[in-house]
N, C-alpha and C positions, 0 to 999 in steps of 0.2 A: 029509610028503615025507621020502623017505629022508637021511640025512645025509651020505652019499656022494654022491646028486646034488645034493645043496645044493653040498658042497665044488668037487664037478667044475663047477657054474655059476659059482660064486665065481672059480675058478683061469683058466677062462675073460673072465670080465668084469675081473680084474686084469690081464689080460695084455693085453687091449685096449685098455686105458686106458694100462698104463705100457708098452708098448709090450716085453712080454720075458719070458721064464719064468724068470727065475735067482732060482725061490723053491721052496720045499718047501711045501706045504700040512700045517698040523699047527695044530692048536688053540691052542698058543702062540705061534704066527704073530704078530708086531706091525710096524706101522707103520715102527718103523724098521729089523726086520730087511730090508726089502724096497728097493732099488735105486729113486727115483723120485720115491718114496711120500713125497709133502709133504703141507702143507694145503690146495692145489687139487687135487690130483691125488686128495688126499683125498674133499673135494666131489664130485667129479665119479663115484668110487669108489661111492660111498653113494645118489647118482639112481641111477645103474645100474640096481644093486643092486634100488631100489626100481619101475623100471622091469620090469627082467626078472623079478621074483616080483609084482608088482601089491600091492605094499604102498606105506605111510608108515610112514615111523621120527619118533616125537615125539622133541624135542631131549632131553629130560631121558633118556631112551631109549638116545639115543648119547652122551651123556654119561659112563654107565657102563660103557661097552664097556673091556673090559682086553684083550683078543686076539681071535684068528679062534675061537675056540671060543666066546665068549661072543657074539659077531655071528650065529653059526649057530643059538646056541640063538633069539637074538630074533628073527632069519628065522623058525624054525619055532614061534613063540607067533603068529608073525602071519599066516601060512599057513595 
């Protein structure tokens, strides 16, 4: 899958959850540059995620994640 429509899914499924677009999408996108974005919102973030592309993320998996770029690549390992 294209990495553009990865993004454009991603930027959709964060705005549903925290409820707003006052984000930029860019591969160093993190956690706390984003308005919201805690530890449940987190959670909730990552089913999604997992829901809308038909994957599982193993914990050791998201453990590694540094930013929205390293998220998109392990989307697309699992895809």
């Amino acid at each position: 899958m294209d990495v553009e429509v990865i993004k454009d899914n991603l930027k959709t499924i964060l705005t549903n959850v925290l409820s707003h677009d006052n984000f930029e999408m860019k591969d160093e996108l993190t956690a706390k540059d984003v308005d919201g974005w805690d530890s449940l919102s987190h959670m909730v973030i990552i089913t999604k995620i997992e829901e809308h592309f038909g994957i599982k993320f193993k914990l050791r998996d998201l453990n590694k994640l540094k930013n929205m770029g390293s998220l998109i690549a392990l989307i697309q390992t699992k895809i």
